[in-house]
C-alpha positions as CSV (number, residue, x, y, z in Angstrom):
1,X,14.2,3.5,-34.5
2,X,12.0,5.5,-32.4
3,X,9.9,4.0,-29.7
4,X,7.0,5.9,-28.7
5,X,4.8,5.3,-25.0
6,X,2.1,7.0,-24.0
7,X,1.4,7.1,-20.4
8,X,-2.4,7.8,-19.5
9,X,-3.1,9.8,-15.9
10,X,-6.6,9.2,-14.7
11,X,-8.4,11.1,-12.1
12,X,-10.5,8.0,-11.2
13,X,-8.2,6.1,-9.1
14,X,-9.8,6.1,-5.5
15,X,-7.1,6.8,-2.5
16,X,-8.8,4.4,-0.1
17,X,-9.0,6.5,2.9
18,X,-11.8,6.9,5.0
19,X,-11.3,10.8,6.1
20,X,-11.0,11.5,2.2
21,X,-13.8,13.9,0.8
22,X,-12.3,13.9,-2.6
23,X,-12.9,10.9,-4.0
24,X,-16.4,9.2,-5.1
25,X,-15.7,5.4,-3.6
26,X,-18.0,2.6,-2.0
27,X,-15.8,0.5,-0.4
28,X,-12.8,1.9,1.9
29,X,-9.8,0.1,3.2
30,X,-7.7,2.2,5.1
31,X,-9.4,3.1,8.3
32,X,-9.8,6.7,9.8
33,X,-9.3,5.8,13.3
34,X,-6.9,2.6,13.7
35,X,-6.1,1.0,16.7
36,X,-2.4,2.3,18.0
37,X,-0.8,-0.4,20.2
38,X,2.7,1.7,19.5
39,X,4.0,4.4,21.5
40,X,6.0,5.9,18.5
41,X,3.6,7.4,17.4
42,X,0.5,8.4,19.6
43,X,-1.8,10.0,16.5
44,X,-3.2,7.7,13.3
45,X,-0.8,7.3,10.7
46,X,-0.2,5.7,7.8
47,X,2.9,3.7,6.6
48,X,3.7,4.0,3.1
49,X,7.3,1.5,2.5
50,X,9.5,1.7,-0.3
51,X,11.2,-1.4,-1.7
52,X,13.9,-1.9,0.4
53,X,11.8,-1.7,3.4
54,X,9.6,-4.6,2.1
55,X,12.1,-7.1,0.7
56,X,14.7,-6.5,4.1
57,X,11.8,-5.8,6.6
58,X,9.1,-8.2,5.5
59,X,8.8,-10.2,9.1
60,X,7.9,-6.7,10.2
61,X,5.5,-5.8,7.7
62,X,3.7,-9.7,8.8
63,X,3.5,-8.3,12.5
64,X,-0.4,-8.0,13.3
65,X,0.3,-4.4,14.9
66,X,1.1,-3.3,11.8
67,X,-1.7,-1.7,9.9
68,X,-3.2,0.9,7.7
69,X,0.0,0.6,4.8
70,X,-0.2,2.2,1.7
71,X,1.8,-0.4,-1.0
72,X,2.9,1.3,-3.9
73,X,2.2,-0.1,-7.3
74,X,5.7,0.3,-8.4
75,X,7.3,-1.0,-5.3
76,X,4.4,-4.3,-5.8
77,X,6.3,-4.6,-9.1
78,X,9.8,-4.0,-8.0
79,X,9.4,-6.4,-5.4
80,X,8.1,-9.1,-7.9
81,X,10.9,-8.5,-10.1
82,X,13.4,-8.7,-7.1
83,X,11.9,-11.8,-5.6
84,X,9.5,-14.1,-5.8
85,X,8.9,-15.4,-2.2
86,X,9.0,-11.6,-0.7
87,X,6.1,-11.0,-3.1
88,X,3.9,-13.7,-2.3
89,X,4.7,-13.1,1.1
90,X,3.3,-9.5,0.7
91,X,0.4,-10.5,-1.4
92,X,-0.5,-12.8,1.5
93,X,-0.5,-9.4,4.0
94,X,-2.4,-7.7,1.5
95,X,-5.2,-9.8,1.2
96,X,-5.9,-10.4,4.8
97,X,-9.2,-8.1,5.1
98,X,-8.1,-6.9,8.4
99,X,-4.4,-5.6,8.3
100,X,-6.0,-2.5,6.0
101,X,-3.0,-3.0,3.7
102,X,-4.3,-0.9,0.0
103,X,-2.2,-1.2,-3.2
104,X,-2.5,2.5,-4.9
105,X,-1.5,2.7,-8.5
106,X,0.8,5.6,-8.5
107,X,2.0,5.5,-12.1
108,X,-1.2,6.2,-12.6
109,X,-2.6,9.2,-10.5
């Protein structure tokens, strides 16, 4: 038995970024110039975690300092597979208007 998927790319999907020129959107959420109350890293950034990172480090990801993140679709669904209250948790973050957290649908782009 065969199984057959097709898997669609779009060139729609918007990145979310202010500084971005590419893309056609109304609406940003990740901002160009964010506040930086670290001295890790003195230049704007973003934080892009995988999986691990969000189910081990989630109490850091709920910090207030921590801002501008770029949450992978996949690692959204990973981490709903994995567990339930670490996904709510991170839902929680993403929602809150202004942490700047942006779910990008890699699978996708």
């Amino acid at each position: 038995m065969k199984v057959v998927r097709e898997h669609y790319l779009r060139d729609d999907i918007w990145c979310g970024c202010e500084t971005c020129t590419e893309c056609k959107q109304d609406s940003t959420v990740l901002q160009r110039d964010a506040c930086i109350e670290s001295s890790l890293c003195s230049y704007p950034h973003y934080l892009v975690p995988d999986t691990n990172v969000v189910l081990h480090q989630i109490d850091v990801l709920e910090d207030p300092v921590i801002r501008n993140v770029i949450i992978l679709q996949t690692v959204l669904q990973e981490v709903r597979h994995r567990s339930a209250p670490v996904y709510k948790r991170l839902k929680d973050i993403i929602h809150e208007q202004g942490r700047h957290f942006y779910t990008f649908t890699n699978e996708h782009h």
